[in-house]
MARNURO-405397 format. One line per 8 residues: number of its first residue (from 1); their letters; for each residue x, y, z of C-alpha. Coordinates in Angstrom, 2 decimals. Each point is the difference from the previous one (the first is absolute). Layout:
<sites>
NUM = A = X,Y,Z ~ ...
</sites>
This chain:
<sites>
1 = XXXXXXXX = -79.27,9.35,-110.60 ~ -1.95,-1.65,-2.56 ~ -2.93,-1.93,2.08 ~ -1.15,-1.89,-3.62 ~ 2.82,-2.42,0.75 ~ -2.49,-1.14,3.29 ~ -1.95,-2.73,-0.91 ~ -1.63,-3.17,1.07
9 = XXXXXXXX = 1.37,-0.62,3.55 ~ 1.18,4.02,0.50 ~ -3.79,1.04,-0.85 ~ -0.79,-1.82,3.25 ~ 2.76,2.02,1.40 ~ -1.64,3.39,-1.63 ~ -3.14,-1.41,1.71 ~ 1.57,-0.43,3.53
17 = XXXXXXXX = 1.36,3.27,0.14 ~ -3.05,2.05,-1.00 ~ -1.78,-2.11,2.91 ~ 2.58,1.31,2.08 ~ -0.53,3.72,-0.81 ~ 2.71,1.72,2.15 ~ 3.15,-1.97,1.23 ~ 3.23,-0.33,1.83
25 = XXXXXXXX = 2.65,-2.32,-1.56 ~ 3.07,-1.14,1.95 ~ 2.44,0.83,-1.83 ~ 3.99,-1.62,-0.28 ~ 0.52,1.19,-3.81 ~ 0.54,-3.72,-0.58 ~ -1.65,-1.70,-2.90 ~ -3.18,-0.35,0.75
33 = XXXXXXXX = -0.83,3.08,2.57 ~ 1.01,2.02,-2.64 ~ -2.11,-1.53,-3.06 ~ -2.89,0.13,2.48 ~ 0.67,3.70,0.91 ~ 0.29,1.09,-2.99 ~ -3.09,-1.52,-1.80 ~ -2.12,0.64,2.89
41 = XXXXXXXX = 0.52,4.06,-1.08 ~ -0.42,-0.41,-3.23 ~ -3.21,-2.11,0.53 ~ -1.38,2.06,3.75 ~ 1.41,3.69,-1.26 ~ 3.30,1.26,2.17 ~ -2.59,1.26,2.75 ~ -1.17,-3.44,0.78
49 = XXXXXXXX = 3.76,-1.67,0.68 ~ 2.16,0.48,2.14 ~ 3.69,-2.28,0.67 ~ 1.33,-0.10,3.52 ~ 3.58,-1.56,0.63 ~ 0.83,-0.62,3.57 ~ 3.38,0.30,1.20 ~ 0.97,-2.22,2.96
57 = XXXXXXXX = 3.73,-0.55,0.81 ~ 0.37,-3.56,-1.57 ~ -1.27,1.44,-3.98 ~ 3.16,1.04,-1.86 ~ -0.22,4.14,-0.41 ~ 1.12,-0.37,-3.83 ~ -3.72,-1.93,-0.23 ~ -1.86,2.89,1.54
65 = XXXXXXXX = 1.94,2.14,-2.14 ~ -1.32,-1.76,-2.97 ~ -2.63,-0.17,0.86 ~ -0.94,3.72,0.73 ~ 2.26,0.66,-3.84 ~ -2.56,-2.22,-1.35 ~ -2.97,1.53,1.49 ~ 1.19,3.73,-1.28
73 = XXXXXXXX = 0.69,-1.59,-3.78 ~ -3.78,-1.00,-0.05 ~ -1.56,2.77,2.01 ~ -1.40,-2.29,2.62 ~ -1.01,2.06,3.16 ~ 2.49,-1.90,2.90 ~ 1.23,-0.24,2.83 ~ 2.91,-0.85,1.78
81 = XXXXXXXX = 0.35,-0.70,3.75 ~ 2.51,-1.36,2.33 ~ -1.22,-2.08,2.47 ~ 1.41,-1.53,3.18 ~ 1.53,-3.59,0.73 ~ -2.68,-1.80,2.18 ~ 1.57,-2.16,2.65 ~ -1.81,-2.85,-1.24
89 = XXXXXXXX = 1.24,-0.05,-2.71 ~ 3.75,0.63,1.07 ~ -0.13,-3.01,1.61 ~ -0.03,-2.06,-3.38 ~ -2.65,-3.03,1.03 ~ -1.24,-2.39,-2.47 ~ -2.85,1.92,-0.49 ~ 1.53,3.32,-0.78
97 = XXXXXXXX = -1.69,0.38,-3.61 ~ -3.29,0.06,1.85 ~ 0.88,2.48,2.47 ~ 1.70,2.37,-2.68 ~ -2.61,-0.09,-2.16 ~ -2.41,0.20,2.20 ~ 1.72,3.29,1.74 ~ 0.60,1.71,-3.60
105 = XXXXXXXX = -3.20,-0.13,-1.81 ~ -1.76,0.58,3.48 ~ 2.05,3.23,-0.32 ~ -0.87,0.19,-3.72 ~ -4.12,-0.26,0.68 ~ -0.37,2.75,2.50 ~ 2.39,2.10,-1.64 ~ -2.58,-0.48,-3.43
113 = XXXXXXXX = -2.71,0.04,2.32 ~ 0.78,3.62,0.98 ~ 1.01,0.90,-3.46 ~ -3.51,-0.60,-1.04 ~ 1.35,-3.76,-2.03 ~ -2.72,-2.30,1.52 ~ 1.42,-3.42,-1.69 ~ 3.34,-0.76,0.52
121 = XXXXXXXX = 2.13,-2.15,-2.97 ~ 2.90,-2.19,-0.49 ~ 1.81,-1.66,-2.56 ~ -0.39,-3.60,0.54 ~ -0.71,-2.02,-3.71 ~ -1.45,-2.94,-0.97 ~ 3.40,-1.41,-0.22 ~ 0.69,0.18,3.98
129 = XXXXXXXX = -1.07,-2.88,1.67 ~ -1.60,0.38,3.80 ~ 1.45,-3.45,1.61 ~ 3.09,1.22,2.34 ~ -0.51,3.70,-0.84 ~ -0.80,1.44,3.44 ~ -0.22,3.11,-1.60 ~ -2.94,-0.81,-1.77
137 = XXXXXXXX = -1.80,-1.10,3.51 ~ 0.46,3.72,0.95 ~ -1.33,1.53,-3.16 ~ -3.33,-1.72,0.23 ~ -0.66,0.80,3.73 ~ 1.12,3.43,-0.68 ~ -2.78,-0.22,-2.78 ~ 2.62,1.65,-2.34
145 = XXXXXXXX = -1.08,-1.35,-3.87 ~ 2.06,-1.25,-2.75 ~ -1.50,1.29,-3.67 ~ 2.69,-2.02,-1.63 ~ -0.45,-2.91,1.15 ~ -3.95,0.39,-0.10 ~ 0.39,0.43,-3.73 ~ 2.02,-3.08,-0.20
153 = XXXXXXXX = 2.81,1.94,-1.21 ~ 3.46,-2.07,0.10 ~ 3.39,1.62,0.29 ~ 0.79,-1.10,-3.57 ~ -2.98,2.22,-1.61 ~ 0.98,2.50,2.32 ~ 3.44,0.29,-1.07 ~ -1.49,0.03,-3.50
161 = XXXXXXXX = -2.29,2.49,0.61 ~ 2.25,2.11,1.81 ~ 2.54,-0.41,-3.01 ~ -2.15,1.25,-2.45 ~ -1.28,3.08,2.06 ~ 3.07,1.11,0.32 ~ 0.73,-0.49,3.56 ~ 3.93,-0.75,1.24
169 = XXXXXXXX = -0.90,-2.35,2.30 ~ -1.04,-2.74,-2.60 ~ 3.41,-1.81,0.72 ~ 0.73,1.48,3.42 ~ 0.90,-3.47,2.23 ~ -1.73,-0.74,3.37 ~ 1.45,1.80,2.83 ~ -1.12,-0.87,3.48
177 = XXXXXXXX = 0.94,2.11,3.39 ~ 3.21,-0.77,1.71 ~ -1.24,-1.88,2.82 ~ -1.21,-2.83,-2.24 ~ 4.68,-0.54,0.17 ~ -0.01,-0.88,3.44 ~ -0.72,-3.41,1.93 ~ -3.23,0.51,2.32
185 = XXXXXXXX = 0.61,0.59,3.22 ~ 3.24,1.81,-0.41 ~ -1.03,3.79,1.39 ~ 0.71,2.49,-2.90 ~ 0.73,3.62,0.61 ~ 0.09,3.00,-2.42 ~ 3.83,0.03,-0.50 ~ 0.03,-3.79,-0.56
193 = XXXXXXXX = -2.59,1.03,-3.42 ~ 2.20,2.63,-1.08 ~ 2.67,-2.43,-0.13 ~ -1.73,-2.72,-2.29 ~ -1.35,2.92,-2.11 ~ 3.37,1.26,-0.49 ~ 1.02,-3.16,-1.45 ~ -2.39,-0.86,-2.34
201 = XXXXXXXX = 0.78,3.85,-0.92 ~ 3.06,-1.22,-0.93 ~ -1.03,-2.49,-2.39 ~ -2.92,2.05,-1.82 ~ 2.57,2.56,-0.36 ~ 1.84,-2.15,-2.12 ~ -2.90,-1.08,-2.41 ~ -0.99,-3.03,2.01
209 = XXXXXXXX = -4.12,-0.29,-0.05 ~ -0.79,-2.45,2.35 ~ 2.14,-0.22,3.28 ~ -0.76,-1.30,3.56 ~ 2.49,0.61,2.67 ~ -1.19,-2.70,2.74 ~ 1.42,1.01,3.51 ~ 1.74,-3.04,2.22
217 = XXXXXXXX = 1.71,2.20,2.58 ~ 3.43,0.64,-1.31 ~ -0.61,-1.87,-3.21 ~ -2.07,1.21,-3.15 ~ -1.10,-2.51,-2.22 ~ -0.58,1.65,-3.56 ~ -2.96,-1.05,-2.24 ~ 0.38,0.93,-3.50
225 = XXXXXXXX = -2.72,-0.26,-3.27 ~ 1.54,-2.81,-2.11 ~ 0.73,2.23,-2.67 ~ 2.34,1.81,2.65 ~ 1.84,-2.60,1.75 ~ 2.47,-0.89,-2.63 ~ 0.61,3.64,-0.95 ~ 0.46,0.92,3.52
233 = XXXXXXXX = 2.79,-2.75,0.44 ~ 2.21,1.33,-2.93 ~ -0.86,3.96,0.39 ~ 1.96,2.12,1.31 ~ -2.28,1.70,2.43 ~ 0.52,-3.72,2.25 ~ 3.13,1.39,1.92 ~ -1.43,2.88,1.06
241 = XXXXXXXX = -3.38,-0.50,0.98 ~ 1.37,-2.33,2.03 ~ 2.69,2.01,1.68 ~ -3.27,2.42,0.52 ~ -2.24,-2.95,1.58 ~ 2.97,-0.44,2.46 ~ 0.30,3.57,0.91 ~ -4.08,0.26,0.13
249 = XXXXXXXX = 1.30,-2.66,2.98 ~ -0.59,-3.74,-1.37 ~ 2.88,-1.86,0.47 ~ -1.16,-2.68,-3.19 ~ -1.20,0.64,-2.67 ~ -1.57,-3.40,-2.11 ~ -1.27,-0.09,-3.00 ~ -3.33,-2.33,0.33
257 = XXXXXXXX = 0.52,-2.28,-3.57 ~ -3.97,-0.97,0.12 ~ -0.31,4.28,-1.03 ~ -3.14,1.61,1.21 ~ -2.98,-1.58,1.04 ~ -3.15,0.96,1.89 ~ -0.34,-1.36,3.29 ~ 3.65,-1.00,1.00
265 = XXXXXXXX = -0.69,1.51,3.42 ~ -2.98,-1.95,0.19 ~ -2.13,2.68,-0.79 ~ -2.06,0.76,-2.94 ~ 1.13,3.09,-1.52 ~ -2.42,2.80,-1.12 ~ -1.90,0.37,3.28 ~ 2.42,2.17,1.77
273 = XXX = 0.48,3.73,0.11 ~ -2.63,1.72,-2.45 ~ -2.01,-1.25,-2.77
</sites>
C-alpha cells in the first residue's frame, strides 16, 4: 500500500491512529472496516491491530467468511467468534439495533481488553448520519471510537482510496445482517435467518450485487439494485430462484419495483450485525 496517496483529510486519519497506539477494529470486511483495517497496519505496524468479526446467528456465514479471507490476504491478526442469540434481541423490538450493538461490541471490548487492544474501533464515516441510527447511541456509551469519521473521511474518498490501494472492497455494496428483513416485533429464530440468507444466496449466485430478501411470513418481497431489476425480469435465472424461494418455504415471491432501498423496514441499515 502506497500511504503517499493520504493526504489532507487522511493525514488527520494518520494522526488519529498513532494517538490510538494499539487497537481493536470491528471488523464486517465491508467497505469501510476493511479500508480502516488495513491502513491502521500499515500506519500502527501488524502488532498494534487487530480485526475481530463476531458471529451471531442473524450475520450471513458467507460475510464472516469474507471476512476472515480478507483478513488472511492482508495479514491482519483476527479473529473469528460465534456468539449466541440474546433473547432480547430475538424478540425483534423497535429498539433492536441498540440492543445488538450494544451486546456485540460489548463482546468485542473485553475480548480486546484481554488481548491487550485497549481502544476499541469501528467503521462509521463521515458520510453516516447519527439521527435514527440507534446503533450509533450504543457506540458512544460503549466509548467505542470512529477514526473515520474523526478524520472527516466520507464513503466517497474512501471508496477512492480503497480503489487505488488496491483493496476489493472499493465497489463491494452495503450489506446489513438479516434481521434488518423482518418487521419488529415478529420473534426471529436461527432457521428463519438461514432461510432469508439462502435466498439472497440465490441471487448473488447469479451475478446480482445488491439484493434484499424482506420476510412477510409466507411472502418475500425482493429488492433489487436498479441496474438489476430489469435484467432480473428477462434472465433466465427468474424461474428458478423462484421455484427455490418456494421450496426455502415462501409461498410468494414479489418483486418490490421501487428496487433496494435503505430503511424499507423502517430501520436504518448499517447499524446491525458487525461494523
Amino acid at each position: 500500500m502506497d500511504l503517499s496517496l493520504i493526504e489532507k483529510e487522511e493525514d488527520r486519519l494518520v494522526e488519529v491512529l498513532k494517538g490510538y497506539g494499539r487497537i481493536a477494529v470491528g471488523f464486517s470486511g465491508g467497505v469501510d472496516s476493511t479500508f480502516l483495517a488495513v491502513v491502521a497496519r500499515e500506519v500502527l505496524g501488524k502488532d498494534a491491530v487487530r480485526a475481530y468479526t463476531l458471529l451471531p446467528p442473524h450475520v450471513a456465514r458467507w460475510e464472516a467468511a469474507e471476512a476472515a479471507e480478507l483478513a488472511r490476504r492482508f495479514d491482519l491478526p483476527h479473529r473469528l467468534i460465534e456468539v449466541p442469540f440474546v433473547e432480547e434481541v430475538r424478540e425483534n423490538p423497535p429498539d433492536r439495533c441498540y440492543r445488538c450493538k450494544r451486546i456485540l461490541f460489548g463482546a468485542i471490548k473485553r475480548m480486546a481488553e484481554e488481548d491487550g487492544y485497549p481502544v476499541v474501533c469501528d467503521g462509521t464515516n463521515a458520510s453516516d448520519p447519527e439521527e435514527d441510527r440507534p446503533g450509533m447511541r450504543a457506540l458512544r456509551e460503549l466509548g467505542v471510537r470512529s477514526p473515520l469519521r474523526e478524520a472527516g473521511l466520507t464513503k466517497e474518498r474512501i471508496r477512492d482510496l480503497s480503489r487505488a490501494f488496491g483493496l476489493p472492497t472499493w465497489d463491494k455494496p452495503p450489506y446489513s445482517c438479516l434481521i434488518t428483513r423482518i418487521p419488529h416485533g415478529v420473534r426471529v429464530d436461527e432457521a428463519l435467518f438461514r432461510r432469508i440468507e439462502e435466498a439472497e444466496l440465490l441471487f448473488l449466485r447469479a451475478g446480482f450485487r445488491q439484493v434484499r430478501v424482506r420476510h412477510h411470513g409466507d411472502l418475500a418481497r425482493i429488492e433489487l439494485g436498479s441496474d438489476d431489476l430489469e435484467r432480473f425480469l428477462s434472465s433466465g435465472d427468474r424461474d428458478g430462484i423462484v421455484a427455490r424461494c418456494k421450496e426455502l418455504g415462501y409461498r410468494y415471491v414479489t418483486l418490490d419495483l421501487e428496487g433496494y432501498r435503505t430503511g424499507s423496514m423502517s430501520v436504518k441499515e448499517g447499524t446491525c450485525g458487525s461494523a
